[in-house]
Rosetta silent file (secondary structure, phi, psi, omega in degrees, C-alpha in Angstrom):
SEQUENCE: XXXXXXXXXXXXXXXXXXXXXXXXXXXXXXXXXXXXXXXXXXXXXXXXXXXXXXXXXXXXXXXXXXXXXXXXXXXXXXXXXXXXXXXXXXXXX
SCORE:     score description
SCORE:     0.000 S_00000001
   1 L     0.000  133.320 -172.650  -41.024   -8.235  -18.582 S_00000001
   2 L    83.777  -15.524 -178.076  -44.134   -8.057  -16.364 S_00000001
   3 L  -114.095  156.556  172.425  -43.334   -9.334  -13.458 S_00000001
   4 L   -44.657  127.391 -177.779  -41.909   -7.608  -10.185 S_00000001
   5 E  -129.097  138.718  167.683  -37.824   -6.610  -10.488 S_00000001
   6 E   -79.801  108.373 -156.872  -36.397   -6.165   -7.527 S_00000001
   7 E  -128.691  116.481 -178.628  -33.531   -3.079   -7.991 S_00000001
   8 L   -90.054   68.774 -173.081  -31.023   -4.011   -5.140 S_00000001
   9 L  -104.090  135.622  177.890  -28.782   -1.327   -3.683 S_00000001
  10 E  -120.199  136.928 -176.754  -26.976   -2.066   -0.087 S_00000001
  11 L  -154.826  132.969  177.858  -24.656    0.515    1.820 S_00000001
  12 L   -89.969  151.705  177.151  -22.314    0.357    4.962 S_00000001
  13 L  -149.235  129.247  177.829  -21.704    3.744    6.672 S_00000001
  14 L   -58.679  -34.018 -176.960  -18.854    4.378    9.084 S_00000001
  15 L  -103.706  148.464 -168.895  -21.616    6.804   11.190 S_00000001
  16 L   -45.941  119.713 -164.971  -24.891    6.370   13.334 S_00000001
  17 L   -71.481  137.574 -175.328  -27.615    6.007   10.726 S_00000001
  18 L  -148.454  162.379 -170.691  -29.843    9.179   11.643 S_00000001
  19 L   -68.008   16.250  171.558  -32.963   10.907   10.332 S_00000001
  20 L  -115.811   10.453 -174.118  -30.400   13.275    7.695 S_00000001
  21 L   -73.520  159.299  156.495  -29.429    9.892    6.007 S_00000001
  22 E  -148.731  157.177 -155.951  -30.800   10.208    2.587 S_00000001
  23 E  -120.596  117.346  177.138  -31.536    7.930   -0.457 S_00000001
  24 E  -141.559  119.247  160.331  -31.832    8.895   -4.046 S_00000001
  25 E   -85.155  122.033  166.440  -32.815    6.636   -7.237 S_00000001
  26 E  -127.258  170.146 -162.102  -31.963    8.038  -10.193 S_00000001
  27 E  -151.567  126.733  175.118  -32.498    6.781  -13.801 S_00000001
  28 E  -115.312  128.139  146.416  -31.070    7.591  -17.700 S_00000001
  29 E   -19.037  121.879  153.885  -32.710    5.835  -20.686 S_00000001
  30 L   -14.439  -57.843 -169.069  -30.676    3.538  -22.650 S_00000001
  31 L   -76.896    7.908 -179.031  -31.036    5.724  -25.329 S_00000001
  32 L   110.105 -179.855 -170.669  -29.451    8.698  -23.495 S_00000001
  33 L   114.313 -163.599  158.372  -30.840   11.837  -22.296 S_00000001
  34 L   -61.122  166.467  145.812  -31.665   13.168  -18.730 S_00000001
  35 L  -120.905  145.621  -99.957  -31.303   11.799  -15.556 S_00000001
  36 E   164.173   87.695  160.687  -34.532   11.823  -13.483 S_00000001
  37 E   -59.594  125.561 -159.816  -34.951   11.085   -9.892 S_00000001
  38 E  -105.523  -16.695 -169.152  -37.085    8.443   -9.617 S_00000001
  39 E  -150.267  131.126  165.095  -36.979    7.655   -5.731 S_00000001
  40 E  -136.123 -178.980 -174.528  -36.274    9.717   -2.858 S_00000001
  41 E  -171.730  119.176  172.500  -36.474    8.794    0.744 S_00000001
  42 L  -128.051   94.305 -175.697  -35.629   11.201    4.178 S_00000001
  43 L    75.405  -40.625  163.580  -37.308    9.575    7.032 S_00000001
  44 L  -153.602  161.183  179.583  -39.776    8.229    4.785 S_00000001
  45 E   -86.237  145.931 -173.309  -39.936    7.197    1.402 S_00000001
  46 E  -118.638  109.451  178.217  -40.722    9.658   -1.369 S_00000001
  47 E   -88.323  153.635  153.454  -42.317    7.580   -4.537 S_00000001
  48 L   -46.583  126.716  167.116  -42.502    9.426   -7.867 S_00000001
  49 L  -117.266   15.641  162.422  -45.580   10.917   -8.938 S_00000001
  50 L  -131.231  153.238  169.901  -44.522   11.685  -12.949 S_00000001
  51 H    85.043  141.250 -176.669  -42.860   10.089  -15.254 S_00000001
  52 H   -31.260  -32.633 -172.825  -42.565    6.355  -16.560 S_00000001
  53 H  -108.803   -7.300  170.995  -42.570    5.055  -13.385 S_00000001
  54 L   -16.614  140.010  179.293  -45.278    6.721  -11.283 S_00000001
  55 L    48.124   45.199 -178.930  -47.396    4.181   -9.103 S_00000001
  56 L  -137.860  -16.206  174.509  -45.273    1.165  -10.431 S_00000001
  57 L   -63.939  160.524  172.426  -42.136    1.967   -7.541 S_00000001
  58 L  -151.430  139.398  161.520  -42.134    0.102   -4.082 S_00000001
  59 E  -104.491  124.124  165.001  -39.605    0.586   -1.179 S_00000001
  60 L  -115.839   26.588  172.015  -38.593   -2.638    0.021 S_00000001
  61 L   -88.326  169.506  175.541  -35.567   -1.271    1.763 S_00000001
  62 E  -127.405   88.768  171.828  -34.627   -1.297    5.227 S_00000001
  63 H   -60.829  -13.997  165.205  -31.705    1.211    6.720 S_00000001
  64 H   -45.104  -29.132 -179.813  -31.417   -0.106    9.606 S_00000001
  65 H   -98.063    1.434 -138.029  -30.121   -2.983    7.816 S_00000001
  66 L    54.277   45.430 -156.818  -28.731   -1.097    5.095 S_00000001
  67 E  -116.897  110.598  168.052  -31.007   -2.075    2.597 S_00000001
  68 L  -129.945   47.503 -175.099  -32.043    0.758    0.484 S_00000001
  69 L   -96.910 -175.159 -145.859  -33.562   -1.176   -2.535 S_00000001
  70 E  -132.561  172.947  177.336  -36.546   -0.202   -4.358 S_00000001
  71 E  -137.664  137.951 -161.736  -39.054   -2.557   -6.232 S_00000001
  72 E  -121.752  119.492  151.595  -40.542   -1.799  -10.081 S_00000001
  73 L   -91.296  164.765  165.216  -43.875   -3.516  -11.188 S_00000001
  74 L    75.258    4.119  166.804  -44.597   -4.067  -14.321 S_00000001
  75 L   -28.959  129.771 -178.009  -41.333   -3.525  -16.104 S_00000001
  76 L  -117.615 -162.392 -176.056  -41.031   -3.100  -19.674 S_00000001
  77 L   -96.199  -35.895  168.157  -38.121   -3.331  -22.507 S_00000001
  78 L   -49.923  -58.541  173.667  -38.828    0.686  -22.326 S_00000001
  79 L   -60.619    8.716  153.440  -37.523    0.831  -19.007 S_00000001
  80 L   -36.255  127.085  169.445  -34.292   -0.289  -20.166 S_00000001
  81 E   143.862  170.787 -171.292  -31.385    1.995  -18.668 S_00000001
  82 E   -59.837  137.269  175.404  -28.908    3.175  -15.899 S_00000001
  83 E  -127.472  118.523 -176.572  -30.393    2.969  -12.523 S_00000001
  84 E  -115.239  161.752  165.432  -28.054    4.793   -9.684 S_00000001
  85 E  -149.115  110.231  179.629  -28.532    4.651   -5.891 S_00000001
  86 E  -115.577  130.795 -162.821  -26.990    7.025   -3.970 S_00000001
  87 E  -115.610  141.195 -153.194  -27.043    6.813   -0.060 S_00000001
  88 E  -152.266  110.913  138.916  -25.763   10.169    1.676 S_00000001
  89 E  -148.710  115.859  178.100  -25.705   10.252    5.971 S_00000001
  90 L   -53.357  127.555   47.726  -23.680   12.841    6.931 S_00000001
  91 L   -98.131  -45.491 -168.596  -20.741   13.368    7.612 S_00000001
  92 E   -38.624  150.839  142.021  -20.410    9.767    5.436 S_00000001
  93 L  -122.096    0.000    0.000  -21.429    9.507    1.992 S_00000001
């Protein structure tokens, strides 16, 4: 709690990483509920602007490297819950 969490997702792709890959964080409450893209990222990264995590996201990925993880300040016991990362560059997924 409070400090910088690093949320780590890495992905290999059989095909030439190109400007259609795309990156999507998505996130369900512990307690259930929606699920609520939180990160998106085409060419550049697309931060949230609603919603619990607005201004508190960072991209500290790279694809080149395959690095498409994201960074949360300020984390609370409320932000408990599933965190997905799904990396899509066509044809691969």
């Amino acid at each position: 709690v409070g400090e910088e969490v690093l949320l780590k997702c890495s992905f290999k792709s059989s095909s030439p990483i190109s400007e259609r890959l795309t990156i999507d964080w998505t996130y369900r409450p512990l307690t259930g509920g929606q699920m609520e893209t939180i990160f998106h990222y085409q060419s550049v990264p697309y931060l949230t602007t609603v919603g619990k995590f607005k201004d508190r996201l960072s991209w500290v990925g790279n694809v080149a490297r395959g690095d498409a993880s994201i960074a949360l300040q300020s984390p609370a016991m409320s932000d408990n819950g599933t965190f997905i990362c799904s990396v899509k560059n066509p044809p691969d997924v």
